[in-house]
N, C-alpha and C positions, 0 to 999 in steps of 0.2 A: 668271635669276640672282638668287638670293636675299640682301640686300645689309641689314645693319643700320643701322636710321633712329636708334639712340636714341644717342647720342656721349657719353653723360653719366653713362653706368652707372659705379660704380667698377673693376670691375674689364676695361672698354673700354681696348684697349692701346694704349698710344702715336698720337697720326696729327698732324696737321696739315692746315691745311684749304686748297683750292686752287681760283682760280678762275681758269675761262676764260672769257674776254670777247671784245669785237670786236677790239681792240687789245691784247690782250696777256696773259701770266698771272702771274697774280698766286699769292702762297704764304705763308701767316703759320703759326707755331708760337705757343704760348701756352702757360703753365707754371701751377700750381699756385702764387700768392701766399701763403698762410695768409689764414686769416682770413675764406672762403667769399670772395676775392678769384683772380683772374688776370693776369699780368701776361704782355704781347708780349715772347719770348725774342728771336726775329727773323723777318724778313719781307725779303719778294725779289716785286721788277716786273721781268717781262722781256717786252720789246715782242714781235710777232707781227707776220709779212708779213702786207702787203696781201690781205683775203681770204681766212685760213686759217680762219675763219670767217664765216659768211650768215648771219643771220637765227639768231643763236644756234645753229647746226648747224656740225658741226667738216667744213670742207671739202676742208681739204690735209692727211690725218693725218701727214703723214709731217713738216711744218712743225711744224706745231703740236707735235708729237712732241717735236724736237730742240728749241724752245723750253722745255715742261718739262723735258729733261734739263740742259740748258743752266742756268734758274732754281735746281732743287735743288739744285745744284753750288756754286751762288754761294751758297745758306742755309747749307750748310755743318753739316748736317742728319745724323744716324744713322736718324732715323725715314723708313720709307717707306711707312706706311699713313698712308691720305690720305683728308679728306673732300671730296668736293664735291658741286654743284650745281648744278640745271636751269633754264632761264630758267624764267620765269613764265609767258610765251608758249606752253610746250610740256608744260603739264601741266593737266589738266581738275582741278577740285577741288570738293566740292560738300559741304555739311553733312546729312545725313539725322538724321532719331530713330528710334531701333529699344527694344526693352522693354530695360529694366535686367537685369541678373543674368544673362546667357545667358552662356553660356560660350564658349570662344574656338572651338572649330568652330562652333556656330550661329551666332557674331556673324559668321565669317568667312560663311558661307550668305546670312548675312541681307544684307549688303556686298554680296557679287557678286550678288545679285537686282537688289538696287538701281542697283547701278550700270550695269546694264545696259539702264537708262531715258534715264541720262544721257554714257554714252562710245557718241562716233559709230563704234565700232570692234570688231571680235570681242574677247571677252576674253583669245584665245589671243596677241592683237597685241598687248598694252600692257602695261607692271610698274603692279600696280595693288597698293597701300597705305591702310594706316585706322590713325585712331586715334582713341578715344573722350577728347573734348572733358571731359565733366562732365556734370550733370544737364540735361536739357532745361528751359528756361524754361518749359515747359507744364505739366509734369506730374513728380514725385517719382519716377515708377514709370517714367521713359523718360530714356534717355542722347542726347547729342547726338553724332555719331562725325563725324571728317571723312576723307575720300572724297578719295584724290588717283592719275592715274592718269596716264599718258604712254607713247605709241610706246616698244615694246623698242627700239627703232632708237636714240633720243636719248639713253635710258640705256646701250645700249653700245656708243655712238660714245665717249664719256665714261670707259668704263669700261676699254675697246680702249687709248685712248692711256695712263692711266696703268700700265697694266700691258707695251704698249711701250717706257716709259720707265724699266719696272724698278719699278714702285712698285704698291702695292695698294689698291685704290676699299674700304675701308669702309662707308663711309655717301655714299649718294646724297640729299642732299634739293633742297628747292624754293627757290629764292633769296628772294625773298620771305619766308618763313617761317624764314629762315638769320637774315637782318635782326632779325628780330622775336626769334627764340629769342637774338641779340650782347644785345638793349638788357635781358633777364634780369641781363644781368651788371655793367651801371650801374644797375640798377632804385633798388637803394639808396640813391645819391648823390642822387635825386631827394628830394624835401620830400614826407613820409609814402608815398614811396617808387611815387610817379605815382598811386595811388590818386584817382579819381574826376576827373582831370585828361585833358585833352587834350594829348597827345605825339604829333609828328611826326617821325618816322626818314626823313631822305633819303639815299637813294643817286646818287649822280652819277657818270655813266661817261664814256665817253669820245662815247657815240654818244647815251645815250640816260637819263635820270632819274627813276627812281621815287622817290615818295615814300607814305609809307604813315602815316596818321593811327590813334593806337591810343586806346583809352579801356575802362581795368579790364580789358586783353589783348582786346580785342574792336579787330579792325584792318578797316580800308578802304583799297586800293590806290587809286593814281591816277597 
């Protein structure tokens, strides 16, 4: 299933973004502010039984189901395209350098060779995703791409329940990178807007906290 990563195009229709956790889902909408700002329309927490999720993997779909139909209800929402997200745990990701200028079949070629150094898995198993980074720090004539791939399984365990729910998976991304791509949208409010500083984005869940140190968009989880 082929699922759009990029949320930010102008003309990307309506969605709302949706997370499922150990304890519960969570669902925020977000509007257009003016002024290359955003502001939270509304947002909805609706707990989850004991165990409809393991180890980030949806395990009672039919709970977890009625939970998001339950939460959308309460946002009180028109829109039913919806973004969400894979743990961190369930997704390989890797940075390669491949030659500048190659066009999108050879870069997609050049990607699945590569990747296939690095996923312990046939490539017919997994939704495997790229996106070129920028120039490689080595060399003008070489791009840096990042490499992110994950079990079909996790992606449409994910994809199963919001479309049982009546609603449409847009975009699939990696929570991790979800985090990083939000603090884009406070970048500003920071002093010369984080440039050459060190920022720490924590996530705190119910079970478990990442946090991720970033420096000139260059992150490190922990």
């Amino acid at each position: 299933m082929a699922l759009n990563f990029d949320i930010f195009k102008p003309k990307t229709p309506p969605l709302f973004g949706m997370d499922i956790s150990s304890s519960s889902v969570k669902m925020v909408e977000m509007v257009d502010a003016g002024k290359g700002t955003v502001r939270v329309e509304r947002y909805v927490i609706e707990s989850l039984p004991r165990d409809a999720t393991l180890d980030g993997n949806i395990a009672n779909l039919e709970a977890v189901v009625e939970a998001v139909q339950r939460a959308w209800k309460k946002m009180a929402t028109r829109t039913k395209n919806v973004a969400m997200a894979l743990p961190s745990a369930a997704v390989i990701t890797k940075k390669i350098i491949v030659p500048a200028g190659l066009r999108e079949e050879e870069l997609e070629v050049q990607v699945e060779s590569e990747a296939n150094q690095y996923i312990p898995f046939a490539l017919e198993e997994v939704n495997l995703d790229f996106q070129v980074v920028g120039p490689a720090p080595s060399s003008p004539e070489e791009v840096e791409v990042l490499i992110a791939a994950s079990r079909k399984e996790k992606v449409e365990d994910r994809v199963a329940v919001a479309q049982a729910a009546g609603l449409k998976a847009l975009c699939m991304d990696v929570e991790s990178y979800a985090v990083q791509s939000s603090f884009e949208l406070i970048r500003k409010t920071l002093p010369n807007e984080g440039v050459d500083q060190n920022v720490v984005l924590v996530d705190i869940g119910a079970s478990l906290m990442n946090i991720t140190v970033l420096r000139n968009d260059q992150g490190t989880d922990c």
